[in-house]
matplotlib code that plots the C-alpha trace (Angstrom):
import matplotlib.pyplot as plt

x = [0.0, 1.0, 0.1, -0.1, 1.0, 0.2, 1.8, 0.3, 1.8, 0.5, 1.0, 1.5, 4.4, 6.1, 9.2, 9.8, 12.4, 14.4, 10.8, 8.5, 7.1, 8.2, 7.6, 10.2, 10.7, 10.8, 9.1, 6.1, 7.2, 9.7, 6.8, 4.6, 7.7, 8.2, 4.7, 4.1, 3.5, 6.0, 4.6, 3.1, 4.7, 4.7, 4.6, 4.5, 3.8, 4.8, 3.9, 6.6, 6.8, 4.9, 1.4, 0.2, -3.7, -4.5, -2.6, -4.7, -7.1, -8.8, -5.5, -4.0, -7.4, -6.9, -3.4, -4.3, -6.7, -3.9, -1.8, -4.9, -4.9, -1.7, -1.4, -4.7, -6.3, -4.1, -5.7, -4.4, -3.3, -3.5, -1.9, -3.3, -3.4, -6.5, -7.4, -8.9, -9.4, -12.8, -12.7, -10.6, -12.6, -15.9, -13.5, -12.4, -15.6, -17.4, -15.1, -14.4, -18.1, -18.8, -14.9, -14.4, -11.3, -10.1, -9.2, -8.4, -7.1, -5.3, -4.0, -3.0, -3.5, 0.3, 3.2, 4.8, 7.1, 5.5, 3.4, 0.5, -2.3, -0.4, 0.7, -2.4, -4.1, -1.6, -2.0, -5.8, -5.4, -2.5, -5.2, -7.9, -6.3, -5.5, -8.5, -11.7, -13.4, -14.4, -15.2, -13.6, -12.7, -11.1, -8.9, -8.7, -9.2, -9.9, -12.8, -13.1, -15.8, -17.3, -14.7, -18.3, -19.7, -16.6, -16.9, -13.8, -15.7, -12.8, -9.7, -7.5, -9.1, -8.4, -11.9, -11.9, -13.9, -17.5, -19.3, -22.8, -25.0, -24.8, -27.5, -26.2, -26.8, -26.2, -23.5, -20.7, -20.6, -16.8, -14.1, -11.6, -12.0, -12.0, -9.4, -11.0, -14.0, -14.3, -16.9, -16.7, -18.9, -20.9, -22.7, -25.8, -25.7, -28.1, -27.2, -25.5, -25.4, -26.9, -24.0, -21.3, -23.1, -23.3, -19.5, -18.7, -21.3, -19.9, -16.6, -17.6, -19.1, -21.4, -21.7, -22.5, -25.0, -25.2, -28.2, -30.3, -31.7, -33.8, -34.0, -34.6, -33.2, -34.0, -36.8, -34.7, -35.7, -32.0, -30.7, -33.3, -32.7, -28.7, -29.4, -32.1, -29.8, -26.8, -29.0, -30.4, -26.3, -26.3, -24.6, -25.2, -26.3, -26.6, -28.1, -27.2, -27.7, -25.8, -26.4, -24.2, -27.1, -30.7, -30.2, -32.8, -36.9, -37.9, -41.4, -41.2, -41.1, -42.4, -39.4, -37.5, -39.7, -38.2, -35.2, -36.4, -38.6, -35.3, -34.0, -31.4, -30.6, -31.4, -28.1, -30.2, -28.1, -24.9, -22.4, -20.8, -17.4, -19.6, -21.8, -18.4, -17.4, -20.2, -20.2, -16.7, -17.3, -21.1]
y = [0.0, 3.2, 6.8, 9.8, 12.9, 16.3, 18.3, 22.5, 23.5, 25.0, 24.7, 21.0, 20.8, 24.3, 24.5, 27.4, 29.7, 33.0, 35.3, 32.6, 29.5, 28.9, 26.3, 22.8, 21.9, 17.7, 17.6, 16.3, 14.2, 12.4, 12.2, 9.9, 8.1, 6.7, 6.2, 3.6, -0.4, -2.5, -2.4, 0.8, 3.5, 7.1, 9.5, 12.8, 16.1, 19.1, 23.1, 24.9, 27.2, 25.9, 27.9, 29.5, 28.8, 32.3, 32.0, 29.0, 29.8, 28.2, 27.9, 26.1, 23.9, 23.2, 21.9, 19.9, 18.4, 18.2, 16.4, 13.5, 13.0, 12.7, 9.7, 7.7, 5.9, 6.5, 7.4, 10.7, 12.6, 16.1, 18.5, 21.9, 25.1, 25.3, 29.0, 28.1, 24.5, 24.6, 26.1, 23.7, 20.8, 22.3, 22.7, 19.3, 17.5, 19.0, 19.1, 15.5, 14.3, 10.5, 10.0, 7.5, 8.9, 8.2, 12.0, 12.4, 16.4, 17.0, 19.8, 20.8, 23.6, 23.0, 22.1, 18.4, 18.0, 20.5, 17.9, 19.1, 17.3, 17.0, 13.4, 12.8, 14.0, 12.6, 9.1, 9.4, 10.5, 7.5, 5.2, 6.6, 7.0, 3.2, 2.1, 1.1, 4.3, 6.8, 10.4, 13.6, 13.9, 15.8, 13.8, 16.2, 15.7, 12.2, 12.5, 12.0, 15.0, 15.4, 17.7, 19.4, 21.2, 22.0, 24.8, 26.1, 27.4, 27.8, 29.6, 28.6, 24.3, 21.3, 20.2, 23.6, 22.0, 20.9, 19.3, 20.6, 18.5, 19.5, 18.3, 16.9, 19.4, 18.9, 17.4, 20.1, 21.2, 21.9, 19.7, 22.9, 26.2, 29.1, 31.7, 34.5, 34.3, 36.4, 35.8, 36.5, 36.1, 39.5, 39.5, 41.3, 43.6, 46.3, 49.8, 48.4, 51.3, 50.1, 51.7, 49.7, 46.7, 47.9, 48.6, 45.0, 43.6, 45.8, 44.2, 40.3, 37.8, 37.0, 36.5, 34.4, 36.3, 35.6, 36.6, 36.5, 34.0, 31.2, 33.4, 37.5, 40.6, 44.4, 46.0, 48.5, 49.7, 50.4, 47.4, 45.5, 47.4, 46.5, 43.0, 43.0, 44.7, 42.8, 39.7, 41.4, 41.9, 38.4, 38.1, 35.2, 35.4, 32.5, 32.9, 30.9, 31.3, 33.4, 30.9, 28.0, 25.4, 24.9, 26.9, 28.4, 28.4, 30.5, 31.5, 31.0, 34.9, 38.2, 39.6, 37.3, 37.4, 40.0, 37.8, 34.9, 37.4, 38.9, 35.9, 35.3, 31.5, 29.4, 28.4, 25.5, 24.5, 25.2, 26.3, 29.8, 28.2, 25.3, 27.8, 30.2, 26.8, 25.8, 29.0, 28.8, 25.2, 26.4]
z = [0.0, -0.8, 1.0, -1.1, 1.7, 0.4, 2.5, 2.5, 5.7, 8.9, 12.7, 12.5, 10.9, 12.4, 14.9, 17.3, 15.9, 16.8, 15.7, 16.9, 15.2, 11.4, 8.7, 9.6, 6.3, 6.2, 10.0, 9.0, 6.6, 9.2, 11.5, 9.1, 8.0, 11.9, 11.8, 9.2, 9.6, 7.4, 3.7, 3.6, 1.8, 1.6, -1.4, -0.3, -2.4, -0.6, -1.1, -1.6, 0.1, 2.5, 3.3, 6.4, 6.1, 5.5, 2.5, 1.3, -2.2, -5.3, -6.7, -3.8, -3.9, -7.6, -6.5, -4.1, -6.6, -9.2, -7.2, -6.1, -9.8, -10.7, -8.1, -9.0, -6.4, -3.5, -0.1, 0.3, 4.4, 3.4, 6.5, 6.2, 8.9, 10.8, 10.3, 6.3, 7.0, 6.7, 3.6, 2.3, 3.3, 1.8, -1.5, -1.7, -0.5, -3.3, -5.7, -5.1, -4.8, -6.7, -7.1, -4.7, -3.2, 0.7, 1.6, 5.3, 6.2, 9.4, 11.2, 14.9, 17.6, 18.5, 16.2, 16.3, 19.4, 21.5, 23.3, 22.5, 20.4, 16.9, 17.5, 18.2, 15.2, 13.1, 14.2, 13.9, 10.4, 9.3, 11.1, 8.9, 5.3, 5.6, 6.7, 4.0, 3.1, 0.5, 1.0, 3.3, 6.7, 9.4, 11.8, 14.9, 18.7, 18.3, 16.0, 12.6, 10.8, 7.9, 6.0, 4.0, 7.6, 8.9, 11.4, 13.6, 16.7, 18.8, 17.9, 20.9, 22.0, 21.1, 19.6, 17.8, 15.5, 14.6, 11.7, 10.1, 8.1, 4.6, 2.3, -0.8, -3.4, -7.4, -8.5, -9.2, -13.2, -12.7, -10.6, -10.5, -8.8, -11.6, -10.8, -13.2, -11.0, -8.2, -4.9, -1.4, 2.0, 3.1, 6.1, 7.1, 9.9, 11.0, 10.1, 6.8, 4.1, 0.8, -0.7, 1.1, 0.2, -3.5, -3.7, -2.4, -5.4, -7.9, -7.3, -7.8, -9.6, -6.9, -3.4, -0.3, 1.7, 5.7, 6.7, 10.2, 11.4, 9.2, 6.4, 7.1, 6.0, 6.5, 5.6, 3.6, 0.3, -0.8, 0.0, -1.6, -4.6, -4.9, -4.2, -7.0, -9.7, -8.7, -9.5, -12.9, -13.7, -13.2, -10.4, -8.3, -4.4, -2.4, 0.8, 4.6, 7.9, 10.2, 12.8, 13.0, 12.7, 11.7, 8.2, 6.1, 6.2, 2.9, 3.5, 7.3, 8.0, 5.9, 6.9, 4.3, 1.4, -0.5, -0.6, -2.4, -4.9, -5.5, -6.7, -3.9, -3.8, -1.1, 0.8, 3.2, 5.8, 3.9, 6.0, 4.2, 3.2, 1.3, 0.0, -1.1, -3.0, -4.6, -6.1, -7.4, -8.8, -10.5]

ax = plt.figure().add_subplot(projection="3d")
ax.plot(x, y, z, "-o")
ax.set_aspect("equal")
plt.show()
């Protein structure tokens, strides 16, 4: 058996240095290396340079991709900072969707040898790239998620992450991310000029829209009015949920009807970073 490692960076494999923590190149590969029965062995595909997470974008996504299908059929460990990783794992779950590929990401609070949960992770993830299985997961804090609902709700704890249920949605009409497409998350918030919100459309492709609550926006003739020319521009606007859970209701509250007539998209229970992809990959 072989494992395909694609290596992006992040805290895992970091190592303290004279301005604080910095990329170790060949740490994380080493790691794996002592980790692997007898007849396993490891291919690994690293970044260079290696990325912080709040470097991570489409194109990195599309490399990651690249590199799954330049090894065919390999389970695949990808490491990855925690700050984007549920961006990532939104990207590749649906982007990947009905191609039978073992994906596991994994990531850490605290770099390898710190004695903090990296090992852990790690070995969770080797466990679960070996074992039977198609489809995307997060190995972190001794539970494997859903890579599709990933939420990081704690920027600091161990379990800093949660898993939504995503409904299953159309199969993607592209399996790469287009880089000459541009989209964003904008969040609602009272007091928001229409004019702000109008400068931010005028600038994209189309948007994911966080809204309140199951489905409600402002009363406010102006903003109505950019979201309803953005949309005649053909902009796309996909709505979810502010709220972590439940998602959307259409038709559950007045206050939220001039949204659908506007023709903003539905979002469901789509977490915003698997809304912002399914955007990209429409």
């Amino acid at each position: 058996m072989t494992l395909l490692l694609i290596h992006t960076g992040g805290t895992i494999g970091m190592a303290p240095g004279p301005h604080g923590l910095r990329p170790e190149p060949g740490l994380v590969e080493a790691a794996i290396a002592a980790r692997l029965p007898e007849g396993v062995a490891l291919k690994a595909h690293v970044f260079a340079p290696l990325r912080d997470s709040a470097d991570i974008g489409p194109a990195d996504w599309n490399a990651i991709l690249d590199a799954l299908d330049a090894h065919p059929g390999l389970p695949a460990l990808v490491t990855h900072g925690t700050d984007t990783m549920a961006f990532t794992g939104a990207a590749l779950s649906q982007a990947l969707a009905g191609a039978g590929r073992r994906v596991v990401m994994c990531g850490s609070m605290q770099p390898l040898g710190q004695g903090g949960d990296a090992e852990r992770n790690l070995d969770l993830a080797l466990a679960a790239a070996q074992a039977p299985g198609v489809g995307v997961d997060l190995a972190f804090d001794g539970r494997l998620l859903p890579a599709a609902g990933l939420v990081k709700h704690d920027s600091h704890a161990a379990d800093a992450f949660r898993s939504q249920p995503q409904d299953p949605g159309t199969p993607p009409a592209r399996k790469r991310f287009a880089l000459d497409r541009k989209f964003a998350i904008l969040s609602l918030s009272p007091g928001l000029p229409a004019s702000a919100l109008g400068a931010m459309l005028d600038a994209l492709d189309g948007a994911v829209l966080r809204v309140f609550g199951a489905g409600t926006v402002m009363n406010n003739p102006a903003i109505l009015a950019v979201l309803r020319s953005a949309i005649a521009q053909g902009k796309r606007l996909r709505a979810v949920s502010q709220c972590e859970a439940g998602g959307l209701s259409p038709g559950a509250y007045a206050a939220g009807a001039a949204l659908w007539e506007a023709g903003v998209e539905n979002g469901g229970r789509e977490t915003p970073e698997a809304a912002l992809a399914r955007l990209w990959l429409s």
